[in-house]
Phi, psi and omega in degrees: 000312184299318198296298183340246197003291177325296163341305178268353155287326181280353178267307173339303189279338186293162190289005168264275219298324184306295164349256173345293171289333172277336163306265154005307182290284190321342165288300174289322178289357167278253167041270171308285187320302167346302164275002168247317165325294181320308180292333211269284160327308191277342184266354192241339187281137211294330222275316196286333167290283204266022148282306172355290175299320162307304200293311221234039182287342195275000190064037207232148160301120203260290192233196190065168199307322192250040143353109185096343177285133208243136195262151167318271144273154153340009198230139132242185211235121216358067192188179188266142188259295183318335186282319173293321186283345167262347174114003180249010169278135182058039140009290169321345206251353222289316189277320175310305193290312180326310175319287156321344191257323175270024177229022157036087191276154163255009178207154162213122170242143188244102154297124182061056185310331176075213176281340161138047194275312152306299179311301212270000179238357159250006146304340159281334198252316139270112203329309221243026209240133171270128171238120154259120165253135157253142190223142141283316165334087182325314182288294160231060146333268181309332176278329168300002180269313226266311189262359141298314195300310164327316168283320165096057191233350205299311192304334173261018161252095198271136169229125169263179174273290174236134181246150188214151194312306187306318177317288189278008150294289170282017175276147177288080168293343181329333170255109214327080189262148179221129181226162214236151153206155201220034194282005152076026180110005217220003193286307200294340184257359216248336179269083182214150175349301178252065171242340233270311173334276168357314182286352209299348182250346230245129153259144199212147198222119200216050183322122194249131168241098165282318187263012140276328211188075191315327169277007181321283193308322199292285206300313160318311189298300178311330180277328172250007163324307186272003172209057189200163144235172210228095171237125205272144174219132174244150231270172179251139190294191184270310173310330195272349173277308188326303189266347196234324184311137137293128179183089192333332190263351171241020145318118162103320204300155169274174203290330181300326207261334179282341161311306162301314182295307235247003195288127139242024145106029176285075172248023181240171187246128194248159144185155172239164174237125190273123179273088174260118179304129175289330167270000000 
């Protein structure tokens, strides 16, 4: 027993795995710092403050699928707020949702829902759609409470704390379901075998963090191969939105502030995978 023990300890201790977890900390805590840098940035810098301020007094989503949703306040919950309020963050997902709004889901669970910016704009887009949002995040919980109610979505938008493979073990699928999920690396403990029977029906829009864990995507793909088909979309850096987004409310700007409106902290090429249940 003492010999184990030893064993798993000096594997614990080798210069890979310590690697490995110290890449993985040091990455996601950049990340996170990053993205409170980012939010920080777009809310104290004058030039970027007061286009801001013009654009969005009305606090309302300018274009894009969820056109018209209106946020409470001026904050979002890890992420960049200005790219939702003009309609071009995560641009790339634009044609996969349109898609989703014509095949008229009767469930949606949005895993690491943020402020609700996904629960509450596809509750709008769709009349008849159950929304589960999960957050571990208290604050946001509450703004997503706080922008279902605004929007007049609160009765169909049920907000959680956590959701965990046993959660999608015992959920009720009988009904046409999609679940959107962002869990920051959290994909991999949270999608596994034994939930997977349970999924077998269920379509996911699924964000992969590889640079946490290199291995996300591959092991996902793999798990869903015999009842999913797989189509992967990957996200565009922020200099190629900067230059290329069309967007009528930053037309004529110089490239730096439309580069700062349009940031959404992309400096990994991100994708997600999109799951269409095959039965």
């Amino acid at each position: 027993m003492r010999k184990l023990l030893k064993k798993i300890l000096i594997a614990l201790l080798s210069i890979d795995a310590v690697g490995r977890f110290s890449y993985w900390f040091s990455t996601f805590a950049w990340k996170i710092k990053f993205q409170r840098e980012l939010i920080e940035r777009q809310r104290t810098e004058k030039p970027i403050h007061d286009l801001a301020s013009k654009l969005f007094a009305n606090k309302t989503v300018l274009h894009g699928s969820f056109k018209g949703m209106k946020y409470p306040a001026l904050r979002s919950k890890s992420s960049a707020l200005y790219p939702k309020l003009l309609g071009t963050y995560e641009q790339e997902l634009s044609p996969s949702i349109e898609s989703f709004i014509t095949k008229n889901y009767a469930q949606l669970l949005d895993i690491g829902c943020a402020e609700g910016y996904y629960a509450v704009g596809m509750a709008m887009r769709l009349p008849n759609l159950q929304v589960y949002a999960y957050d571990i995040d208290p604050e946001a919980r509450k703004l997503t409470a706080e922008m279902a109610k605004l929007n007049g979505v609160e009765n169909r938008v049920k907000v959680e704390s956590s959701c965990t493979t046993e959660t999608l073990k015992k959920f009720d699928f009988s009904k046409k379901t999609l679940i959107i999920c962002d869990a920051e690396g959290y994909e991999k403990q949270l999608f596994t075998n034994d939930c997977l029977e349970n999924l077998k029906t269920v379509d996911l829009l699924i964000e992969t963090h590889d640079f946490i864990d290199i291995r996300i995507s591959s092991t996902l793909e793999k798990l869903f191969s015999s009842s999913h088909q797989l189509h992967i979309i990957q996200s565009l850096g922020d200099v190629i939105k900067a230059k290329t987004y069309q967007v009528p409310e930053l037309e004529g700007q110089d490239i730096e502030l439309r580069y700062r409106m349009l940031e959404e902290g992309r400096r990994f090429v991100d994708e997600w995978l999109l799951l269409t249940a095959k039965s």
